[in-house]
C-alpha positions in Angstrom: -9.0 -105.7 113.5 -6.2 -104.0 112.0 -5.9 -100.4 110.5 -2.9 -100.4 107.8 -2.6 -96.5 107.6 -0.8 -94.6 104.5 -0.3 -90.9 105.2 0.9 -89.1 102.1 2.0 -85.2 101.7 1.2 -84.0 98.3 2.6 -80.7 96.1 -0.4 -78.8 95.8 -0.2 -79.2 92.0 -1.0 -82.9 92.2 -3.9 -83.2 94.6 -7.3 -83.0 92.0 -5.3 -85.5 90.0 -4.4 -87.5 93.0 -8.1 -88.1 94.1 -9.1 -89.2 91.3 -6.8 -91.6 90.5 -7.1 -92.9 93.9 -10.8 -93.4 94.3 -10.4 -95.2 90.6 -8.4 -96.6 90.3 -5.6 -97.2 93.5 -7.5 -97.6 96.0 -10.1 -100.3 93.9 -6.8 -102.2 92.9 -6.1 -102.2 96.7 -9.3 -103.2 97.7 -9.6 -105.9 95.0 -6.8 -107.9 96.3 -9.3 -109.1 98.6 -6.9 -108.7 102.0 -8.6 -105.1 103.3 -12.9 -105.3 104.1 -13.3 -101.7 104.0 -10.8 -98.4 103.8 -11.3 -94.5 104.2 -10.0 -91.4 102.6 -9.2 -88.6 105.0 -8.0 -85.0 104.6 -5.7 -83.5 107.3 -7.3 -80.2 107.9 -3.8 -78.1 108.9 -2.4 -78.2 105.5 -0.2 -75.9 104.4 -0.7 -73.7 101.2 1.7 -75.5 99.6 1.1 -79.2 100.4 -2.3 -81.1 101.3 -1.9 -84.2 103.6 -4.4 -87.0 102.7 -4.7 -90.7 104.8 -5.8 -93.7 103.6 -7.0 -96.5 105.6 -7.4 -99.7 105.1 -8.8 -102.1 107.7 -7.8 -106.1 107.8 -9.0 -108.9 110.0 -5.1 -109.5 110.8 -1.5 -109.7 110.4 -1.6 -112.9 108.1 -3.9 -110.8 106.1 -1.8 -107.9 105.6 1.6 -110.0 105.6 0.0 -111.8 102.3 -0.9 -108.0 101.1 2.5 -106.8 101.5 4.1 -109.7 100.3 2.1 -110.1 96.8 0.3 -107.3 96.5 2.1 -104.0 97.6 5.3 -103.9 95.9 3.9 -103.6 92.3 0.9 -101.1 93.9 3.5 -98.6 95.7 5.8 -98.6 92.5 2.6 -97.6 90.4 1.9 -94.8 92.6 5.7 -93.8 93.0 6.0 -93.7 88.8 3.0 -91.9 88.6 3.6 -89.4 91.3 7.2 -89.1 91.4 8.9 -86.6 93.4 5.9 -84.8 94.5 4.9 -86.4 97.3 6.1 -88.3 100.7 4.8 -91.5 102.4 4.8 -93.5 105.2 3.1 -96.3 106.6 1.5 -97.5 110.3 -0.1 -100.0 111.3 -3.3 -99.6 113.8 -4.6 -102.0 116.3 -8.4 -101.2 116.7 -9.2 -101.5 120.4 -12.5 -100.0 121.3 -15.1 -97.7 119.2 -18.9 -97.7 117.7 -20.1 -100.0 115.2 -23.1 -98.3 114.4 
């Protein structure tokens, strides 16, 4: 299993918009590309006054899953979010190899 991991800085200004447009609609046209079986929505916790630092996660079964996702599927995604959000935030991308945990 793979974690495809998108940390993202926000201006402060942006964040109560952010989240909502994430869990509505982002993160559902992510999820509906039918590549990812599950994601979560974290908050760092050492933000600074001015910025909040969020992560998503999006877990795949493997690379050809999430070479199909960023071939046909993230380009149009990531310049949706960049129009929308433009200027006010910073991104970057890992990927996560899943290597022990519960499964409760």
């Amino acid at each position: 299993m793979l974690i495809y991991n998108v940390t993202i800085q926000l201006n402060q200004e942006i964040v109560t918009d952010w989240l909502e447009w994430m869990q509505q609609t982002h993160i559902p046209e992510v999820m509906e590309t039918g590549h990812f079986q599950e994601y979560q929505l974290l908050r760092l916790m050492d933000d600074k006054p001015e910025v909040s630092t969020f992560a998503v996660q999006y877990l795949c079964q493997g690379m050809d899953q999430l070479a199909l996702y960023q071939a046909n599927h993230a380009p149009a995604l990531q310049a949706s979010h960049r129009d929308r959000y433009d200027g006010k935030f910073v991104a970057f991308r890992t990927l996560l190899e899943r290597v022990g945990g519960s499964t409760k």
